[in-house]
KOLSE-674946 format. One record per residue (C-alpha): x, y, z; residue number from 0. Coordinates in nm, 2 decimals. Each point is the difference from the previous one (the first is absolute). Layout:
[[X; Y; Z]; NUM]
...
***
This chain:
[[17.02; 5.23; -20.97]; 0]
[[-0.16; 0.10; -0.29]; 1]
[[-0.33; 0.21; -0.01]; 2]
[[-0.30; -0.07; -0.25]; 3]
[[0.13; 0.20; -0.32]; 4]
[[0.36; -0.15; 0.02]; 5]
[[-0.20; -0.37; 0.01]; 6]
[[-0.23; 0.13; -0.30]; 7]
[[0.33; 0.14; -0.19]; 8]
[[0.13; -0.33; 0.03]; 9]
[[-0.30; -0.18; -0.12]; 10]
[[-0.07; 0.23; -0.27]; 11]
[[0.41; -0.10; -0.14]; 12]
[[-0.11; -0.33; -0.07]; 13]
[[-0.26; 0.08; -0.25]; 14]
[[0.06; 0.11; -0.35]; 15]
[[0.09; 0.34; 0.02]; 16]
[[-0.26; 0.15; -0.19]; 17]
[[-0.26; -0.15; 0.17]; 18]
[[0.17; 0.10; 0.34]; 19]
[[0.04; 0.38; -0.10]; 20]
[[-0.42; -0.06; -0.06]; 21]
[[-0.07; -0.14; 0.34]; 22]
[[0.25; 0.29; 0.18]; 23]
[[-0.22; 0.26; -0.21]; 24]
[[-0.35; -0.13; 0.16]; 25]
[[0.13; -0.03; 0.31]; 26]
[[0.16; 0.26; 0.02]; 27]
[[-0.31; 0.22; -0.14]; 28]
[[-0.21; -0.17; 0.25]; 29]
[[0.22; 0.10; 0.28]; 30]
[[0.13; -0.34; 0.11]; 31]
[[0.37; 0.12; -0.01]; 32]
[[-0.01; 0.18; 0.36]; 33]
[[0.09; 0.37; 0.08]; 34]
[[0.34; 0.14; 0.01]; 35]
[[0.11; 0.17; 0.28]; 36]
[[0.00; 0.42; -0.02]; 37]
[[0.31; 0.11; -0.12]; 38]
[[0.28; 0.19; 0.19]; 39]
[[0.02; 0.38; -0.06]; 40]
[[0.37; 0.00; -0.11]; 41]
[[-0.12; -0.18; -0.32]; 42]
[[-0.24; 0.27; -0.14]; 43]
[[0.11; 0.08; -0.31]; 44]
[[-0.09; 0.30; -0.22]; 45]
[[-0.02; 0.00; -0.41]; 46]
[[-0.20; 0.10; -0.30]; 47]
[[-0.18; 0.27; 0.26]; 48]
[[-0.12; -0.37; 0.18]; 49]
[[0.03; -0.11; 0.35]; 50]
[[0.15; -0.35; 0.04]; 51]
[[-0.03; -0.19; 0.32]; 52]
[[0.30; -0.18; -0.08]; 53]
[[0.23; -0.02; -0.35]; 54]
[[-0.10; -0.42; -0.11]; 55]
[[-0.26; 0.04; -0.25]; 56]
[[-0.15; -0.31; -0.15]; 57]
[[0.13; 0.00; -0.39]; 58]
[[-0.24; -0.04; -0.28]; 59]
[[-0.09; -0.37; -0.15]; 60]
[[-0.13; -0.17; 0.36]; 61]
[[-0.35; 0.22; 0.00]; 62]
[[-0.03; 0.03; -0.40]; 63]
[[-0.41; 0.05; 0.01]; 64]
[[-0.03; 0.19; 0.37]; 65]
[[-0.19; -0.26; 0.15]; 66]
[[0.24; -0.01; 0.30]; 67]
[[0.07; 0.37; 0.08]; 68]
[[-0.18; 0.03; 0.34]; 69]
[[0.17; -0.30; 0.13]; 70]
[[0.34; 0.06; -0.14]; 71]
[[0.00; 0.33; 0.19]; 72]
[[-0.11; -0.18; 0.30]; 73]
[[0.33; -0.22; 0.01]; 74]
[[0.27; 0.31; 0.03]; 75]
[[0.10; 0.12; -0.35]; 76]
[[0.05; 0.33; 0.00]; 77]
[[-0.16; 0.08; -0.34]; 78]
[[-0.17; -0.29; -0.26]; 79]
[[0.04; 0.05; -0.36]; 80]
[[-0.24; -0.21; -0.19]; 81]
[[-0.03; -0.11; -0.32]; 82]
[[0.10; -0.04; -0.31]; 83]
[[-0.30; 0.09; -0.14]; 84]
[[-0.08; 0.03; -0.38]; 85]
[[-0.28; 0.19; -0.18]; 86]
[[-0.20; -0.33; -0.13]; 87]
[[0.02; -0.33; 0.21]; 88]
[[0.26; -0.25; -0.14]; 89]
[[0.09; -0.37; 0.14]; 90]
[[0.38; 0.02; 0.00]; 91]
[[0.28; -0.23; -0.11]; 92]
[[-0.11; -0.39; 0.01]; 93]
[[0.06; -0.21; 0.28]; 94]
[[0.23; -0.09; 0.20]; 95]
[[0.13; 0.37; 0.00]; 96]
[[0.12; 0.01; 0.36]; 97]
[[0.30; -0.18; 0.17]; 98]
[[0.14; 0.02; 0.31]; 99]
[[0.37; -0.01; 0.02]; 100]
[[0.04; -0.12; 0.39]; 101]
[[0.36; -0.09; 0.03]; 102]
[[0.06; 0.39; -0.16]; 103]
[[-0.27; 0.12; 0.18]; 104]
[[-0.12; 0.16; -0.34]; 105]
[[-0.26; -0.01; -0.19]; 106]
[[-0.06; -0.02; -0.41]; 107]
[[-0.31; 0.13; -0.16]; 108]
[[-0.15; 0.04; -0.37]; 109]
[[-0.38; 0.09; 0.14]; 110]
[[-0.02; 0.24; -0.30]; 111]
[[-0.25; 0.26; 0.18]; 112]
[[-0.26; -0.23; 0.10]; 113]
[[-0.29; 0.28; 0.06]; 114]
[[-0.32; 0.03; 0.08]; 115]
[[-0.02; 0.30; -0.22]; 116]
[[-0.04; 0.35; 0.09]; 117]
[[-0.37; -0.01; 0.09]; 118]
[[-0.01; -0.28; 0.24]; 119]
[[0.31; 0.14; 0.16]; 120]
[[-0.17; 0.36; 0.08]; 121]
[[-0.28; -0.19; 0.08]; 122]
[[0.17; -0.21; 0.25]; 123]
[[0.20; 0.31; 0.17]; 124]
[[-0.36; 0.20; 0.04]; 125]
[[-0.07; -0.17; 0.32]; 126]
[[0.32; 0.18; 0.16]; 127]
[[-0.11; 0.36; -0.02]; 128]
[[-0.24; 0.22; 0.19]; 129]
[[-0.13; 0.31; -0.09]; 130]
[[0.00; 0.29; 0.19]; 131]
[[-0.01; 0.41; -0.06]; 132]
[[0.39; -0.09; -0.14]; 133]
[[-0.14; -0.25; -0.23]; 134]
[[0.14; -0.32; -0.01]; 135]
[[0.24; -0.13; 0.31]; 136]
[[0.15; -0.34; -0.02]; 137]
[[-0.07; -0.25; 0.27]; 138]
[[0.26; -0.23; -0.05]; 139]
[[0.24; 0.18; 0.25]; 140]
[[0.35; 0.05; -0.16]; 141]
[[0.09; 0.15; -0.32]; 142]
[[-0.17; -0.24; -0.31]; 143]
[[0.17; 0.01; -0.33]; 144]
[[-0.15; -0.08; -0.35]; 145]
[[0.28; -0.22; -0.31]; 146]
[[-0.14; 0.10; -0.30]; 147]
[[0.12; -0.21; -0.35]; 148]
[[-0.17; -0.09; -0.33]; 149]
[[-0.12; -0.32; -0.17]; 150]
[[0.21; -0.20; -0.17]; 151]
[[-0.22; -0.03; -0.33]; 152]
[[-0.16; 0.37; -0.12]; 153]
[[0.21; 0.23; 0.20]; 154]
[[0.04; 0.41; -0.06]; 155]
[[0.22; 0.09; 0.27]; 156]
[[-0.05; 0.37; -0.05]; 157]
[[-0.36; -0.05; 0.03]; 158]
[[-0.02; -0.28; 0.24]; 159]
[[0.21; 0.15; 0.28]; 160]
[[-0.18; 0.35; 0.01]; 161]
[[-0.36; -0.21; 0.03]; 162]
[[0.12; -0.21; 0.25]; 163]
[[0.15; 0.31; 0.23]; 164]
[[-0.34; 0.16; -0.07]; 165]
[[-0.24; -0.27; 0.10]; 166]
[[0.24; -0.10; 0.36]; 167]
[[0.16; 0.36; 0.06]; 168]
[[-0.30; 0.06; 0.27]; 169]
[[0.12; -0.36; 0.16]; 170]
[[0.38; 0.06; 0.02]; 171]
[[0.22; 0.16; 0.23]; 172]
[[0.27; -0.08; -0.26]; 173]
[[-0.04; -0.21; -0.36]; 174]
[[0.29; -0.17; -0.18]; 175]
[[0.08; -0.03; -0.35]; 176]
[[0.10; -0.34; -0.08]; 177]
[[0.27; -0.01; -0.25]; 178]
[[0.19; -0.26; 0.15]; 179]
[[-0.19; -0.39; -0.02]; 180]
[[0.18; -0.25; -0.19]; 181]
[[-0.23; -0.15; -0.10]; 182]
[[-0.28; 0.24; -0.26]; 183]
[[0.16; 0.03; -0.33]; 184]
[[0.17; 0.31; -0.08]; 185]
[[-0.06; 0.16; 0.36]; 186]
[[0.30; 0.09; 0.10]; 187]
[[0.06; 0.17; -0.33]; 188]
[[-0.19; 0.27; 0.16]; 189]
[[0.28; 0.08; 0.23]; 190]
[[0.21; 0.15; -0.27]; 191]
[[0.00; 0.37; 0.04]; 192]
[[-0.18; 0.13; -0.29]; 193]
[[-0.27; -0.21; 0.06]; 194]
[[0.00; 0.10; 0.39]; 195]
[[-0.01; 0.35; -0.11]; 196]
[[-0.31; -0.07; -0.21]; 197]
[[-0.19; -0.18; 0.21]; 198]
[[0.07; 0.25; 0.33]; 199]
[[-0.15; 0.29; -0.22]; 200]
[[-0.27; -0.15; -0.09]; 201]
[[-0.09; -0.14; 0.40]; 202]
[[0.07; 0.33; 0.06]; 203]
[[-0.20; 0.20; -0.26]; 204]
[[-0.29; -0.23; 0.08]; 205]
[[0.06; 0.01; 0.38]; 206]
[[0.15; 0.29; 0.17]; 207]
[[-0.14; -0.05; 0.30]; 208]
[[0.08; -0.36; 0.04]; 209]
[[0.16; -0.15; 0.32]; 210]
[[0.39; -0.04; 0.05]; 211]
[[0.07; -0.19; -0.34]; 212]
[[0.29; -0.33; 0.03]; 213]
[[0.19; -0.17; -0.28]; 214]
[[0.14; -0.35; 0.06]; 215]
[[0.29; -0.08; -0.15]; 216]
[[0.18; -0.29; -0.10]; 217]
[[0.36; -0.13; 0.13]; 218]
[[0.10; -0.13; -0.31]; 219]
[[0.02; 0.36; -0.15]; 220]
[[0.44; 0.08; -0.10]; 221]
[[0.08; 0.20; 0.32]; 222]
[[0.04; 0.31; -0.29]; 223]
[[-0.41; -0.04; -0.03]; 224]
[[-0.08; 0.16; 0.27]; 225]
[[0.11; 0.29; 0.02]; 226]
[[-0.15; 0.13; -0.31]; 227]
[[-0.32; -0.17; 0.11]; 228]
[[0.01; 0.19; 0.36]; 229]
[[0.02; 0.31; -0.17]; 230]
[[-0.30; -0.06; -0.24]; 231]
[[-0.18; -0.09; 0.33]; 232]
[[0.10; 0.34; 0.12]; 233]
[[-0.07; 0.20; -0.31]; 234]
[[-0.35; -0.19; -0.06]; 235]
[[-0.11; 0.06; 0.43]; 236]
[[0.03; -0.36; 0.08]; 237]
[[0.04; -0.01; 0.39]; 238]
[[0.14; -0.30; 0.10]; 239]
[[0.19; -0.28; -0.17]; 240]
[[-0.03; -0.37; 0.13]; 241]
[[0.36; -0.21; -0.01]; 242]
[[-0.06; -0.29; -0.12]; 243]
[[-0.22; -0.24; -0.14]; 244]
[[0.08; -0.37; -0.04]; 245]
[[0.28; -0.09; -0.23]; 246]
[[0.08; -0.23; -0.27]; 247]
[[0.34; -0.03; 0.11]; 248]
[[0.07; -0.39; 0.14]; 249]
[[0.29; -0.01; 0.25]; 250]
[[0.23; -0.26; -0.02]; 251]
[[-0.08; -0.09; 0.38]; 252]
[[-0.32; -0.07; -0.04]; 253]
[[-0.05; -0.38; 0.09]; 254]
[[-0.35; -0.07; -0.01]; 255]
[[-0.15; -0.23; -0.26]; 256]
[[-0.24; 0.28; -0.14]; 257]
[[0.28; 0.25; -0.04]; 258]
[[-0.02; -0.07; -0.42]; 259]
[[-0.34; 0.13; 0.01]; 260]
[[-0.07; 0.32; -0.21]; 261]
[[-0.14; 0.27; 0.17]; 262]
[[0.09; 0.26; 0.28]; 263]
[[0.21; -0.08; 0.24]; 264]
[[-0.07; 0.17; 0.37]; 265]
[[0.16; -0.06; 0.31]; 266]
[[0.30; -0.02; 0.17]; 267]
[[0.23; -0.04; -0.32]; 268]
[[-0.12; 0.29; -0.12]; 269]
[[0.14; 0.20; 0.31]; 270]
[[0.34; 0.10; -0.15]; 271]
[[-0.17; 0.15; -0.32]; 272]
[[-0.26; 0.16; 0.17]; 273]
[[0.25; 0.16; 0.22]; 274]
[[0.29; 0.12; -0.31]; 275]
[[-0.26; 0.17; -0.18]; 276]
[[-0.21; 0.12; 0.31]; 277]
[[0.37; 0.19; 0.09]; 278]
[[0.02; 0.17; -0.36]; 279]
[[-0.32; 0.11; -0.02]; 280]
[[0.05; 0.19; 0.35]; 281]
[[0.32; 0.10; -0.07]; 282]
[[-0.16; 0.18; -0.33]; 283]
[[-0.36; 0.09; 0.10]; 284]
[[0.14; 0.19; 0.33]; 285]
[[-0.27; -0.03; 0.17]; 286]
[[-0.26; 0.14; -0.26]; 287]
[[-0.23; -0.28; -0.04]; 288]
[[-0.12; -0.17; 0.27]; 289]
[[0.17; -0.41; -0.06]; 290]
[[-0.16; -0.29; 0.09]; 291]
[[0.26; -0.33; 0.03]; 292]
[[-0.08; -0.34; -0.02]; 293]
[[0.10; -0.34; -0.10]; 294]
[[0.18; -0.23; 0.23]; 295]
[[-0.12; 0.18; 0.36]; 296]
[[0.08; -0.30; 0.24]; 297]
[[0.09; 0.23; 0.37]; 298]
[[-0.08; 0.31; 0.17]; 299]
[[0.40; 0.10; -0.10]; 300]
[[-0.09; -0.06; -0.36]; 301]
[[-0.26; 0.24; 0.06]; 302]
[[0.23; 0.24; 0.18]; 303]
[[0.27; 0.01; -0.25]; 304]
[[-0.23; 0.04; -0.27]; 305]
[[-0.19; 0.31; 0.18]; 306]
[[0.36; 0.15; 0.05]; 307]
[[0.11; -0.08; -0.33]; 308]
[[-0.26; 0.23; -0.14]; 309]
[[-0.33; -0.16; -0.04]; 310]
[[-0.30; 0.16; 0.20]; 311]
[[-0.20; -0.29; 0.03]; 312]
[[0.06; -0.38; -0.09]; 313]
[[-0.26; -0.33; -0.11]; 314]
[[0.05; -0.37; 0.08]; 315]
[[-0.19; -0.26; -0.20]; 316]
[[0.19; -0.34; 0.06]; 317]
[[0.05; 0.00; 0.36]; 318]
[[-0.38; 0.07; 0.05]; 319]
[[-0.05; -0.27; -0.21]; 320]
[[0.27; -0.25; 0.24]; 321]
[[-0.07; 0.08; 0.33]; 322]
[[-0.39; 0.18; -0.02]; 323]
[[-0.06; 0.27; 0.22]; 324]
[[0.27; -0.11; 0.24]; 325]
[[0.26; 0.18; -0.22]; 326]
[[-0.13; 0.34; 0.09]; 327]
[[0.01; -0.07; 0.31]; 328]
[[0.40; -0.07; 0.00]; 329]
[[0.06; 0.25; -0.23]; 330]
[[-0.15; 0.26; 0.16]; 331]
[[0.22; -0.11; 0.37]; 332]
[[0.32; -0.02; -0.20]; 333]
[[-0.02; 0.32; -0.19]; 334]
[[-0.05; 0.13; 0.38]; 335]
[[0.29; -0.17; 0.13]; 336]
[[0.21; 0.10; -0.34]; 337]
[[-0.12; 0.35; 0.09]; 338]
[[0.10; 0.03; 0.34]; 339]
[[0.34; -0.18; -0.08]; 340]
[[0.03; 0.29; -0.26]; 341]
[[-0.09; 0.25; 0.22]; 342]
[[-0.32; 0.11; -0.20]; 343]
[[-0.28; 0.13; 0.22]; 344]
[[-0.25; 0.01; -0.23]; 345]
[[-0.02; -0.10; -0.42]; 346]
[[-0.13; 0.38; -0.04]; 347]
[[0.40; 0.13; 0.12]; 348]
[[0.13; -0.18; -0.30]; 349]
[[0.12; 0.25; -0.25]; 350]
[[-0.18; 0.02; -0.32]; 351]
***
């Protein structure tokens, strides 16, 4: 039988997506998702000097304004990453800018950092924190991440990115570099390593005593990319890279009817990808940066093999956006079952 959220999911599928992901955000905000349950103690995971109650953190693009955080937290995700956010307000692509993909159980997108800005957004996350002799503690309960990116008209990356650090870096537990949408003009530029290097001295001139900093990447980088970009991450005291974004890449299997749509694709044909360069990156960065994998996270043995592959945490997007709230709920009991099949105690045993 199905419960409340899996009968709202459902409803919510037969609306235009846009105006679904709207309704989700209010209710969820207003806490009419329901609660998950606590998590077990084997899935405790430690990175970035955080505490994780379990590895499935909820990537960035769902909450982009942090109007949801409190709720979000509520369903099970062991960490939120909100966002992106931009330094001046900005409407996005025009619509329609969101498709659903069902029969590939992806997703396309070409939102183009629809934002609130960076004032409304620290204005919206105010309401999480307390203060006390410490300062300020965050209320939301798990670990909350800040996606940081830049307007798509009037952009100085080496001066937007240190502002934007500055005004959230008493928010975060972690903030993430964007470099990686499809879909602003000339972003992913920004990956390229001189560029990198720039921009990671001057975040860290400005900000030395930011939070754990993140750099998303892009999987449609030539598997000799990132290498050299790991290693500016390194030299410029990034501490954490996030594998992948969506990609522009169209599969041949794809069989929906809004697979010609431009945009990022997410979802499960982005798995494979998602995996390759999550396995290079590893196999190079030997465990000096903390890695963050997702795209294409359908099962709790997804999950598994990515953890032991070498990523410290992973993010789903398009299964939250399927099933709802329900999908945490099954991940979380088949990573469990993969665990124990695997004879893993705990995620914190897992070599790093």
């Amino acid at each position: 039988m199905l419960d409340l959220g899996q009968i709202a999911t459902q409803l919510l599928r037969r609306l235009d997506p846009e105006t679904a992901h709207e309704i989700a955000i209010h209710s969820i905000a207003y806490g009419l998702a329901g609660r998950g349950k606590a998590d077990h103690s084997a899935l405790k995971t430690h990175a970035l000097g955080l505490t994780f109650p379990n590895p499935i953190g909820l990537a960035a693009g769902f909450d982009k304004n942090a109007r949801a955080v409190r709720g979000l937290a509520k369903l099970g995700f062991g960490y939120i990453e909100t966002g992106t956010v931009t330094p001046r307000p900005q409407p996005g692509n025009p619509k329609p800018r969101l498709f659903r993909l069902i029969n590939d159980h992806a997703i396309i997108n070409r939102m183009g950092f629809n934002s609130c800005g960076i004032d409304r957004f620290c204005q919206n996350l105010t309401p999480l924190f307390r203060p006390n002799k410490e300062g300020h503690v965050q209320a939301a309960g798990v670990p909350l991440g800040i996606n940081l990116g830049i307007n798509k008209t009037g952009a100085d990356p080496l001066t937007d990115y240190p502002a934007l650090v500055g005004r959230v870096k008493s928010y975060a537990d972690y903030i993430t570099i964007n470099l990686s949408s499809p879909n602003t003009p000339g972003l992913r530029d920004l990956q390229e390593v001189d560029m990198l290097s720039r921009l990671l001295e001057a975040i860290q001139t400005a900000h030395p005593d930011r939070p754990p900093l993140l750099i998303k990447l892009a999987p449609d980088l030539e598997d000799e990319a990132y290498g050299p970009i790991l290693q500016a991450a390194i030299d410029g005291r990034a501490d954490g890279l996030i594998l992948t974004n969506t990609t522009l890449a169209r599969p041949e299997s794809l069989t929906s009817s809004h697979r010609t749509e431009t945009g990022g694709l997410s979802g499960a044909p982005l798995a494979t990808r998602a995996r390759d360069v999550l396995k290079l990156v590893a196999d190079l960065n030997k465990g000096r940066l903390c890695l963050i994998s997702s795209g294409g996270i359908e099962s709790g043995r997804d999950i598994l093999d990515r953890l032991k592959m070498g990523a410290n945490l992973v993010q789903i997007y398009t299964a939250f956006i399927y099933e709802g709230p329900a999908a945490l709920t099954r991940l979380k009991q088949e990573l469990l079952q993969e665990m124990s099949r695997d004879g893993i105690r705990s995620l914190a045993s897992l070599p790093r």
